[in-house]
Each structure stands twice: as C-alpha cells, then as structure tokens.
HTML snippet that shows the backbone in 3Dmol.js (N, CA, C, O; Angstrom):
<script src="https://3Dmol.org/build/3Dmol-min.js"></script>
<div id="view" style="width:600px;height:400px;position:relative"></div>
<script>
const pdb = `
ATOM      1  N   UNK A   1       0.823  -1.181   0.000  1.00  0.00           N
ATOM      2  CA  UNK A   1       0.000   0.000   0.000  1.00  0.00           C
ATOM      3  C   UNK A   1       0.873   1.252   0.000  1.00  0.00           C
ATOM      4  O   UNK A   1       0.641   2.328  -0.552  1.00  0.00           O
ATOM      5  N   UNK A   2       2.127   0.818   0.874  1.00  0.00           N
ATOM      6  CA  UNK A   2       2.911   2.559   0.726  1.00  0.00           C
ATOM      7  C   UNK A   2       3.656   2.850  -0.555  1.00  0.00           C
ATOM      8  O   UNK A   2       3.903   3.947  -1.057  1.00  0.00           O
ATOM      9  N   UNK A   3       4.035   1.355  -1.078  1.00  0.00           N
ATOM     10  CA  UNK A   3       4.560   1.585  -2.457  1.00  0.00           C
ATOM     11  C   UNK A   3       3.745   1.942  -3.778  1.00  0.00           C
ATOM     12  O   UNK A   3       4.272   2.524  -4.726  1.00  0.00           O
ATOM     13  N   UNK A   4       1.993   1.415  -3.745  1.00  0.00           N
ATOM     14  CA  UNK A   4       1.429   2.750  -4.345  1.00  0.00           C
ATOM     15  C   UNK A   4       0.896   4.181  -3.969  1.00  0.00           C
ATOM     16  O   UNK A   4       0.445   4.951  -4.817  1.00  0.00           O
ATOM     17  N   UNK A   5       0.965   4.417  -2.887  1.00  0.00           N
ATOM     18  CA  UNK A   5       1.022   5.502  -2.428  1.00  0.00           C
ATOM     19  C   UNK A   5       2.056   6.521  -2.856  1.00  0.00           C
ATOM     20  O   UNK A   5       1.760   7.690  -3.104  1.00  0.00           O
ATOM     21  N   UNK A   6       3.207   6.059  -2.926  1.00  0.00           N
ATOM     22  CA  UNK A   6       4.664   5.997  -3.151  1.00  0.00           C
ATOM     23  C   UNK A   6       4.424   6.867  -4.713  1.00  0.00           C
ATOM     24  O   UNK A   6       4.480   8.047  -5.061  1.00  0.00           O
ATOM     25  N   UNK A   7       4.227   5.982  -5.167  1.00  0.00           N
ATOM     26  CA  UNK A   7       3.739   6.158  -6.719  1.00  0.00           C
ATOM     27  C   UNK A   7       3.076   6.704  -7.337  1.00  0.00           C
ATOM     28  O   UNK A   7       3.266   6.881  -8.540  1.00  0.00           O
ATOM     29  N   UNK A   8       1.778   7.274  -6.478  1.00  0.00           N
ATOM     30  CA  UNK A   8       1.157   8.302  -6.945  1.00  0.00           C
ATOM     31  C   UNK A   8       1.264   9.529  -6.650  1.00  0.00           C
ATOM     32  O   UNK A   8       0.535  10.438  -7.046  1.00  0.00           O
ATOM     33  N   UNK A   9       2.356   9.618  -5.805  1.00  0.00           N
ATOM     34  CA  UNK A   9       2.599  11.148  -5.477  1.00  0.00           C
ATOM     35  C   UNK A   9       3.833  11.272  -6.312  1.00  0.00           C
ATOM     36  O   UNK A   9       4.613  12.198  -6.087  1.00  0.00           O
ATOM     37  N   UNK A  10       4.054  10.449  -7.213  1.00  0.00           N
ATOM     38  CA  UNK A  10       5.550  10.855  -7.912  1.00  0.00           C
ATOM     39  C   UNK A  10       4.699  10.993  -9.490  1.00  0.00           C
ATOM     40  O   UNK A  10       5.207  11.900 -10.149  1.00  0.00           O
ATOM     41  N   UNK A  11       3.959  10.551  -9.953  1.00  0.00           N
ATOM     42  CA  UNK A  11       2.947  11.088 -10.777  1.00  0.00           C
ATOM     43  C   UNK A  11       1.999  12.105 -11.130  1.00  0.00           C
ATOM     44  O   UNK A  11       1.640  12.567 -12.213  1.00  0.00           O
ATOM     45  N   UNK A  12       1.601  12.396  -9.615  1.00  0.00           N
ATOM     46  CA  UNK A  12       1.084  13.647  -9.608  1.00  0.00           C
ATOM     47  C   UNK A  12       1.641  14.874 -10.223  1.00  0.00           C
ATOM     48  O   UNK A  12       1.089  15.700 -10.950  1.00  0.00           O
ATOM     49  N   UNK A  13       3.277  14.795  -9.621  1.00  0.00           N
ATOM     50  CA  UNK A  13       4.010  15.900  -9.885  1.00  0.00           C
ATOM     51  C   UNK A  13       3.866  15.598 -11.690  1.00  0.00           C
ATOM     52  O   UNK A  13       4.561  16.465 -12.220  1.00  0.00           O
ATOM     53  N   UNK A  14       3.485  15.065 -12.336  1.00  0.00           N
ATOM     54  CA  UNK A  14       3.564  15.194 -13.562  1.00  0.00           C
ATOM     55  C   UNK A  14       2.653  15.600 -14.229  1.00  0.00           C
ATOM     56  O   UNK A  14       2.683  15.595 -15.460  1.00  0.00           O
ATOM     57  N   UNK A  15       1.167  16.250 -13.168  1.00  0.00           N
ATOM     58  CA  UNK A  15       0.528  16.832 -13.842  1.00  0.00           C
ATOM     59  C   UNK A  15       0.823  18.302 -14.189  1.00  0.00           C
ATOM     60  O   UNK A  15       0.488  18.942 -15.186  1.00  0.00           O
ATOM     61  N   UNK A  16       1.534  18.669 -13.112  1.00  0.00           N
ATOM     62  CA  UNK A  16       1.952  20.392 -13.666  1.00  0.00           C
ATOM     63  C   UNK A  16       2.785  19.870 -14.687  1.00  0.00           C
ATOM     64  O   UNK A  16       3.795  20.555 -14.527  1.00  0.00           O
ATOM     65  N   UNK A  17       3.006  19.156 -15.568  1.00  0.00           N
ATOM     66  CA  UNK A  17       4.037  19.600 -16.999  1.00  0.00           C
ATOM     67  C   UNK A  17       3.263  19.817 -18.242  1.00  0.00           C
ATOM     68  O   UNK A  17       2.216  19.263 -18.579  1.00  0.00           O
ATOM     69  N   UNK A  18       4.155  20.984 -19.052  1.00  0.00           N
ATOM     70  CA  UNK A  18       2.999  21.464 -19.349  1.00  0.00           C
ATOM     71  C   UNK A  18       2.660  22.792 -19.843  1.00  0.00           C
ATOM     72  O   UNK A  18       2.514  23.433 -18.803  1.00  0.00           O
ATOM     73  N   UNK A  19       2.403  23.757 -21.037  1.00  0.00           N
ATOM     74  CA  UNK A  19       1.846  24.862 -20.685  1.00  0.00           C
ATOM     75  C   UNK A  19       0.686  25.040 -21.788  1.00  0.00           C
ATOM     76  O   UNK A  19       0.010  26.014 -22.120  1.00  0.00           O
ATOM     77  N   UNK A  20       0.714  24.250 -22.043  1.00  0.00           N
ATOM     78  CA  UNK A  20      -0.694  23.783 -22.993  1.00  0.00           C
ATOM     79  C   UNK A  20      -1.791  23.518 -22.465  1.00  0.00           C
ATOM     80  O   UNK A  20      -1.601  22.803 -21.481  1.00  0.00           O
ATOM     81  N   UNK A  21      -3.128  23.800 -22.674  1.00  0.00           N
ATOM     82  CA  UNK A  21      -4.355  23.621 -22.241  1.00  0.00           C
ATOM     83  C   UNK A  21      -4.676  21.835 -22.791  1.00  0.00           C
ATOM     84  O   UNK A  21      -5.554  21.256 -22.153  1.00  0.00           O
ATOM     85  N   UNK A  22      -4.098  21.177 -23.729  1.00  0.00           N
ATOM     86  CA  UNK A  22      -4.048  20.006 -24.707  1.00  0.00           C
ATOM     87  C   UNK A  22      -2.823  19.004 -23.685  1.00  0.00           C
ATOM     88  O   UNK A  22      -2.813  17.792 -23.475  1.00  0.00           O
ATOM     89  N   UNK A  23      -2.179  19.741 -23.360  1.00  0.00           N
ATOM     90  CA  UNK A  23      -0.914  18.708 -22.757  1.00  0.00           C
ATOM     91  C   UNK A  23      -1.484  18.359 -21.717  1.00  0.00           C
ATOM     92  O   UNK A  23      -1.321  17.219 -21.283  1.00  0.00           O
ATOM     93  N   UNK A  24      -2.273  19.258 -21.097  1.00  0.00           N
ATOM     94  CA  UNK A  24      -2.052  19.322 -19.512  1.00  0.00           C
ATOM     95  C   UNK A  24      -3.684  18.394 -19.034  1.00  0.00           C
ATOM     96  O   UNK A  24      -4.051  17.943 -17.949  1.00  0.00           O
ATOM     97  N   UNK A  25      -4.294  18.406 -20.297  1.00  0.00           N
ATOM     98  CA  UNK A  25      -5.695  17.213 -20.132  1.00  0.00           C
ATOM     99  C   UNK A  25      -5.138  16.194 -20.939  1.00  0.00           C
ATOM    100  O   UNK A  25      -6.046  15.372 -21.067  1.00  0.00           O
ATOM    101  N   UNK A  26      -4.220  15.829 -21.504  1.00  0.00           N
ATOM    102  CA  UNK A  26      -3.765  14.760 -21.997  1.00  0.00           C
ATOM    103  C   UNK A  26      -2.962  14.065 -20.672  1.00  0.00           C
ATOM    104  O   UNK A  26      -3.418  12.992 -20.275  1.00  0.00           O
ATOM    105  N   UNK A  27      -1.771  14.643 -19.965  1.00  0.00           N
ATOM    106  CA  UNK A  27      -1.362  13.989 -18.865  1.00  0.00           C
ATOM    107  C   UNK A  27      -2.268  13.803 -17.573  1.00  0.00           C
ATOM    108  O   UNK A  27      -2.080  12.866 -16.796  1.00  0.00           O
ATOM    109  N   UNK A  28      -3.391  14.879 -17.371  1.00  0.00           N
ATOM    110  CA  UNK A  28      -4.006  14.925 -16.304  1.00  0.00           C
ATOM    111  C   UNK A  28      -5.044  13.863 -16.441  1.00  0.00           C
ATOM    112  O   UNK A  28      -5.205  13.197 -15.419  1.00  0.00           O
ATOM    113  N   UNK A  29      -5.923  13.492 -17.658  1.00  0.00           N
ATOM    114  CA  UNK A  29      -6.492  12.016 -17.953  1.00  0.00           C
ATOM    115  C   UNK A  29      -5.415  10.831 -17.965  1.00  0.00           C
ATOM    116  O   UNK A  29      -5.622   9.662 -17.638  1.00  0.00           O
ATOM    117  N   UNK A  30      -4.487  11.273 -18.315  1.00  0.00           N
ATOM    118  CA  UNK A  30      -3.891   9.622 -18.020  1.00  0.00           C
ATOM    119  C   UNK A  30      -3.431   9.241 -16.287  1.00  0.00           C
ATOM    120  O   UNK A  30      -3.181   8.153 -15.769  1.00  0.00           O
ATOM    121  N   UNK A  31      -3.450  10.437 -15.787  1.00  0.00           N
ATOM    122  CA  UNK A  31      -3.169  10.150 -14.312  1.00  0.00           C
ATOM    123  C   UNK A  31      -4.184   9.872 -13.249  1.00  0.00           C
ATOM    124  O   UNK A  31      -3.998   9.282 -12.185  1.00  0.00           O
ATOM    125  N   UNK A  32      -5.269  10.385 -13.705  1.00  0.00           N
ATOM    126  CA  UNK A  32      -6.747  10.476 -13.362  1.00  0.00           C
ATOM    127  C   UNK A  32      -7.257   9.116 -13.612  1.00  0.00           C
ATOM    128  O   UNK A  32      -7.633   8.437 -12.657  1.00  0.00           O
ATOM    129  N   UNK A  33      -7.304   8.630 -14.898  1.00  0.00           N
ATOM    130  CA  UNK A  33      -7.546   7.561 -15.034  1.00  0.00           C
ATOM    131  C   UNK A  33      -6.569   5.634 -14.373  1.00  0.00           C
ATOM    132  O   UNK A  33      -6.978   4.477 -14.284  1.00  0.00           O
ATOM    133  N   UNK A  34      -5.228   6.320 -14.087  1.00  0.00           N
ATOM    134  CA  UNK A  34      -4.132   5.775 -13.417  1.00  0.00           C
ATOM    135  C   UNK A  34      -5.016   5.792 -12.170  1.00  0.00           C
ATOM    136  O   UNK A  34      -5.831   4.941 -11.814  1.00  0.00           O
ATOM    137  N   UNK A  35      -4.707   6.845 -11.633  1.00  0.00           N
ATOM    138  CA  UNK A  35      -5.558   6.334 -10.186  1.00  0.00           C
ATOM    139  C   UNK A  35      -7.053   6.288  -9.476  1.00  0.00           C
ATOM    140  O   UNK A  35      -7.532   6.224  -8.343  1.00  0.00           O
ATOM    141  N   UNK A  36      -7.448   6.355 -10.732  1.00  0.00           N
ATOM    142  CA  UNK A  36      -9.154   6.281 -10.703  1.00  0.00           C
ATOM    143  C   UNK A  36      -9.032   4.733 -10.649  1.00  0.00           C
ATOM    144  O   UNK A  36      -9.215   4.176  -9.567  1.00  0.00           O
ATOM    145  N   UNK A  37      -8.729   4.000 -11.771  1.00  0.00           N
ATOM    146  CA  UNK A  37      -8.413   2.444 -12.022  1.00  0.00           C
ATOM    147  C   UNK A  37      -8.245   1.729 -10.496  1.00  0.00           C
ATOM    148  O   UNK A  37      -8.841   0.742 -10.067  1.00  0.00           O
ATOM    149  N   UNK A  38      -7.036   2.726  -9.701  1.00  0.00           N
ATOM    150  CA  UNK A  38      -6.596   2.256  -8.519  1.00  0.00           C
ATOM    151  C   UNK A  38      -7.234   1.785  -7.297  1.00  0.00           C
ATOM    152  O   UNK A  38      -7.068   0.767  -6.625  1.00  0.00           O
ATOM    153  N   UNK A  39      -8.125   2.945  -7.168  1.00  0.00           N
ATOM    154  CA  UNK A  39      -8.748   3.358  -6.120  1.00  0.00           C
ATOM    155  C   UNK A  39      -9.918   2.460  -6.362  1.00  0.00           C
ATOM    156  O   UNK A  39     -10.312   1.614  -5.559  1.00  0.00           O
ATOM    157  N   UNK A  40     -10.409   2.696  -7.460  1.00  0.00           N
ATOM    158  CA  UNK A  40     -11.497   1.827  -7.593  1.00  0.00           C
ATOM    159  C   UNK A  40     -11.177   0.255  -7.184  1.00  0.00           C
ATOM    160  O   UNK A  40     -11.971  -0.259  -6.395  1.00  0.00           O
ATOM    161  N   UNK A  41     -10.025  -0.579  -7.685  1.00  0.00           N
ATOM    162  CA  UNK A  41      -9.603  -1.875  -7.572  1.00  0.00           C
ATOM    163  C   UNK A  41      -9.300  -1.934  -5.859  1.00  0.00           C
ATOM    164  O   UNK A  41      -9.568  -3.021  -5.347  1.00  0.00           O
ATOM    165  N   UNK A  42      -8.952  -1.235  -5.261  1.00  0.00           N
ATOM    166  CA  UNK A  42      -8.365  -1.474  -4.072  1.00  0.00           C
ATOM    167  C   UNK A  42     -10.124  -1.328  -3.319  1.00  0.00           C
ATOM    168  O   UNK A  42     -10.602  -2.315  -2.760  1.00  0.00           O
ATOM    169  N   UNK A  43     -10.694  -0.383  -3.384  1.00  0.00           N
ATOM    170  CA  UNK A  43     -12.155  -0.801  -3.011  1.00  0.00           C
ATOM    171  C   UNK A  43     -12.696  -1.494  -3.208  1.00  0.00           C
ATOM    172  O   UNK A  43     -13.727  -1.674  -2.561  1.00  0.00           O
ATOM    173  N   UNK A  44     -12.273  -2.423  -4.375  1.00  0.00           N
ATOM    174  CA  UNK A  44     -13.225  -3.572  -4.416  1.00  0.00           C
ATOM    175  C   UNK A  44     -14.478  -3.447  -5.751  1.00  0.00           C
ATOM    176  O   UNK A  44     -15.253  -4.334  -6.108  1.00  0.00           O
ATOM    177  N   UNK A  45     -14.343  -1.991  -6.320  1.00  0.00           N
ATOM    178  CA  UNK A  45     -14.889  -2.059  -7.239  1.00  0.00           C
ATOM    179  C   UNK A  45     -14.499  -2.225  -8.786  1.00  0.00           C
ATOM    180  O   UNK A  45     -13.626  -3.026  -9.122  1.00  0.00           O
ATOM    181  N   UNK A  46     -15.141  -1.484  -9.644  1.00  0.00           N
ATOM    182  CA  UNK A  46     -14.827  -1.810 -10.984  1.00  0.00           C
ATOM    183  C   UNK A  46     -13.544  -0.749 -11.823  1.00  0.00           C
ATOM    184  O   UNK A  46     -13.661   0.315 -12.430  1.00  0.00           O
ATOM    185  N   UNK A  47     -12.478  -1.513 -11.551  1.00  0.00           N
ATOM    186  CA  UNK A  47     -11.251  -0.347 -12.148  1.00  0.00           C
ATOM    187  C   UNK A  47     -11.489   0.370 -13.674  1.00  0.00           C
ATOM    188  O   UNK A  47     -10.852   1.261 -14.238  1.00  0.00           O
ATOM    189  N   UNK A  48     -12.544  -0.318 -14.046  1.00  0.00           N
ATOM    190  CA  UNK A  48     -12.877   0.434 -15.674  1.00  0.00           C
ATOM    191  C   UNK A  48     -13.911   1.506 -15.314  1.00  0.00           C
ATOM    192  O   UNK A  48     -13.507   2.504 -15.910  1.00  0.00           O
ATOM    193  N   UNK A  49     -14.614   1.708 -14.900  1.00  0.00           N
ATOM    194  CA  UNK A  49     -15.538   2.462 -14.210  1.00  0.00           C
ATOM    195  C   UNK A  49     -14.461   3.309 -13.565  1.00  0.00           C
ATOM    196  O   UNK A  49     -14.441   4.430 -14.074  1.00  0.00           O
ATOM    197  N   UNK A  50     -13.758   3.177 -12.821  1.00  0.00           N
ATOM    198  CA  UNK A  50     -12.944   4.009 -11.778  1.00  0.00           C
ATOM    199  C   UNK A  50     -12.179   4.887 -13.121  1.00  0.00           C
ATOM    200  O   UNK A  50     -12.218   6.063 -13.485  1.00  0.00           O
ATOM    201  N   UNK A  51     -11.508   3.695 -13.606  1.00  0.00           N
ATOM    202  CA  UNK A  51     -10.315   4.710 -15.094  1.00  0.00           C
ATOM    203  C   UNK A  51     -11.239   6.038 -15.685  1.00  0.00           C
ATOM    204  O   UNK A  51     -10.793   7.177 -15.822  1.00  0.00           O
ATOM    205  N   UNK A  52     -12.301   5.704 -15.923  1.00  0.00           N
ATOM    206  CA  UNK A  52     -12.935   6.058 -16.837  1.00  0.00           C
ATOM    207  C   UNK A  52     -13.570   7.203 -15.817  1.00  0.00           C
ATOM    208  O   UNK A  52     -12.900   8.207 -16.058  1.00  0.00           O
ATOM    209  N   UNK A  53     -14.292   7.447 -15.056  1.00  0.00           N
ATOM    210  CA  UNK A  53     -14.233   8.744 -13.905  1.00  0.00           C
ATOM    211  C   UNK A  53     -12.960   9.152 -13.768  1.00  0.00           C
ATOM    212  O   UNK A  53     -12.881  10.199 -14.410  1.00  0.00           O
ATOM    213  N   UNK A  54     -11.801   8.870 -13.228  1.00  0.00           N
ATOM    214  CA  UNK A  54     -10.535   9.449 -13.033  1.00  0.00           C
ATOM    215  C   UNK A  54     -10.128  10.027 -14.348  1.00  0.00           C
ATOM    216  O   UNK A  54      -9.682  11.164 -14.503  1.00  0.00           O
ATOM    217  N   UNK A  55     -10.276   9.352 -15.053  1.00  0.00           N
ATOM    218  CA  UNK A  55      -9.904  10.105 -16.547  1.00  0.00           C
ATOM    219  C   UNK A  55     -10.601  11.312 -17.088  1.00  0.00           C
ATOM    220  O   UNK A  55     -10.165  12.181 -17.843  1.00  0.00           O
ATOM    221  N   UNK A  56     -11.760  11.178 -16.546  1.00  0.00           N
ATOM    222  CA  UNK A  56     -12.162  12.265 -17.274  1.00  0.00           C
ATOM    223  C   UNK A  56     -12.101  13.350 -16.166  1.00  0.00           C
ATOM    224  O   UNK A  56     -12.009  14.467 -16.677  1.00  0.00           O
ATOM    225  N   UNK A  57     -12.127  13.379 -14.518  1.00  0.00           N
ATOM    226  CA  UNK A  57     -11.888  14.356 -14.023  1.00  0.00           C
ATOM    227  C   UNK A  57     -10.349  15.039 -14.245  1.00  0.00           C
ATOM    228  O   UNK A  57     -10.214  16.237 -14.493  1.00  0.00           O
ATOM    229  N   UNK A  58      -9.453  14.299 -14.145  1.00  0.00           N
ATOM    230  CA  UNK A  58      -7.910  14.318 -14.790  1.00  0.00           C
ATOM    231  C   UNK A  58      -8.248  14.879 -15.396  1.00  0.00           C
ATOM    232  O   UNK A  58      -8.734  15.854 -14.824  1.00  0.00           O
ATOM    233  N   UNK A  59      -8.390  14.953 -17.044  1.00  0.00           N
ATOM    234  CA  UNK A  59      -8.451  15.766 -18.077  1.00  0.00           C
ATOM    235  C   UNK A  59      -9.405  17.068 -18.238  1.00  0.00           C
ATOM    236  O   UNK A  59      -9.367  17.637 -19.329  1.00  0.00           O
ATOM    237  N   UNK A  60      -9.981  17.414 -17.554  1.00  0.00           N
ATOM    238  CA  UNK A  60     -11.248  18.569 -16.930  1.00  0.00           C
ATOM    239  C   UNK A  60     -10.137  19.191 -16.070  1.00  0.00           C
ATOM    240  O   UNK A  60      -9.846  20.350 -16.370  1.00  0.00           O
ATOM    241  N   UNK A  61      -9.375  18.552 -14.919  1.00  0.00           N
ATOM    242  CA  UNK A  61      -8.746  19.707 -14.163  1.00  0.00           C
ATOM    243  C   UNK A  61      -7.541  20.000 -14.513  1.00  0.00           C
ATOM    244  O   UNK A  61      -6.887  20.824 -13.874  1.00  0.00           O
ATOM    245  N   UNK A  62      -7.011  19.300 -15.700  1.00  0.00           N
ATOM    246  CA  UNK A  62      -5.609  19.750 -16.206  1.00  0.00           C
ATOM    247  C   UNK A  62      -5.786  20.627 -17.441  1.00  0.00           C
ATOM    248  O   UNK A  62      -4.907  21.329 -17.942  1.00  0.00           O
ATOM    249  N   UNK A  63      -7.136  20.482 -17.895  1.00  0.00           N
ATOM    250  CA  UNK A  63      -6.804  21.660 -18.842  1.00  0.00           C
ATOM    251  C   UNK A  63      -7.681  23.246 -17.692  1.00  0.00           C
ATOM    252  O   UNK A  63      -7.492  24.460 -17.613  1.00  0.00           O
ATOM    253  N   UNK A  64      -8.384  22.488 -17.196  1.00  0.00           N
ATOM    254  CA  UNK A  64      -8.784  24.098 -16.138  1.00  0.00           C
ATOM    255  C   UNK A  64      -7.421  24.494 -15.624  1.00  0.00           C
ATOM    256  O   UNK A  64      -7.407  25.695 -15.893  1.00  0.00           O
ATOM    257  N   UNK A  65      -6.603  24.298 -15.217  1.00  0.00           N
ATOM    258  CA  UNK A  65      -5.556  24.960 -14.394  1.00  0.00           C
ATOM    259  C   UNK A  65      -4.368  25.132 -15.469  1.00  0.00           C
ATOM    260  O   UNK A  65      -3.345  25.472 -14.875  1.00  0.00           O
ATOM    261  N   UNK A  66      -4.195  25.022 -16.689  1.00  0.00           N
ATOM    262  CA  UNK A  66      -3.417  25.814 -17.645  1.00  0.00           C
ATOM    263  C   UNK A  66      -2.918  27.383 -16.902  1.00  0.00           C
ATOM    264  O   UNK A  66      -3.752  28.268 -16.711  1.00  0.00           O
ATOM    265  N   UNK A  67      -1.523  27.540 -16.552  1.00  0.00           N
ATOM    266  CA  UNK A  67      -1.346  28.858 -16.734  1.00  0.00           C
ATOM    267  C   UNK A  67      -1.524  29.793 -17.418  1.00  0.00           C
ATOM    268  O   UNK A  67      -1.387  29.601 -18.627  1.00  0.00           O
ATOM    269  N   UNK A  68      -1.797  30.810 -17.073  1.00  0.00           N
ATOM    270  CA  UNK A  68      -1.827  32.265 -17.965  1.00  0.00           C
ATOM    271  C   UNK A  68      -0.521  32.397 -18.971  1.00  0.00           C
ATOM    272  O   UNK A  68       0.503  32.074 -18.369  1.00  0.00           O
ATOM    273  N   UNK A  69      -0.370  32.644 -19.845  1.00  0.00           N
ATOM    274  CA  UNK A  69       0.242  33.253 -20.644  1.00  0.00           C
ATOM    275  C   UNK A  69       0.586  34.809 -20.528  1.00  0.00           C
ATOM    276  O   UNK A  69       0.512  34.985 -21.745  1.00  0.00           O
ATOM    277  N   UNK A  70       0.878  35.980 -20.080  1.00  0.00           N
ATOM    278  CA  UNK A  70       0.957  37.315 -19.923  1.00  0.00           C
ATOM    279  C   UNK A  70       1.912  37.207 -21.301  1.00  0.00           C
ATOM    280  O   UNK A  70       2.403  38.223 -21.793  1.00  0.00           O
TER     281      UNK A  70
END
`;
const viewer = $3Dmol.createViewer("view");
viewer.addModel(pdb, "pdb");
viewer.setStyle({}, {cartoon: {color: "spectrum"}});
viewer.zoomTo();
viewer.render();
</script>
C-alpha cells in the first residue's frame, strides 16, 4: 500500500508539466484515469468504471488549471 502511495505522489508531480491547455488534459487524464483504475480496484470495485471517472476528471482539471500566458 505505501509503495502505491509511493507512486502516486511521484505522478502527480507530472501533472503540472505542461503549458498547454491540450498537454495538460492529456497527462491529467492519463493520471486520473491511473488512479481512478486504482482506487477503484483497491475498493473492491470496478477499475474500468474508476479509469474512466478518473480520466475524465484528470483531463477537466488539467486543462482548467493551464497557466496564464501574460
């Protein structure tokens, strides 16, 4: 359990990469869906169901938090 724990905080940091509104819901669904899959399996439920919520919140909050450009 601590070694995925472990693991998802070293992923996370990979959602700030990035300064694209396109990059940043492309990595933020694949991480979303990474630990949507997770969370869901370790509860006991359906990790495709889980991917598939995590993915799409992932990709919703990585392109919302795109930096500004000035």
């Amino acid at each position: 359990m601590i070694k995925i724990g472990a693991a998802m905080l070293l992923l996370i940091g990979l959602v700030g990469c990035g300064n694209d509104p396109g990059v940043r819901a492309l990595s933020g669904g694949a991480l979303g869906a990474a630990g949507g899959a997770g969370i869901a399996a370790i509860a006991g439920g359906n990790a495709g169901v889980g991917a598939l919520i995590g993915g799409a919140a992932g990709a919703i909050g990585g392109a919302a938090t795109t930096p500004r450009r000035d």
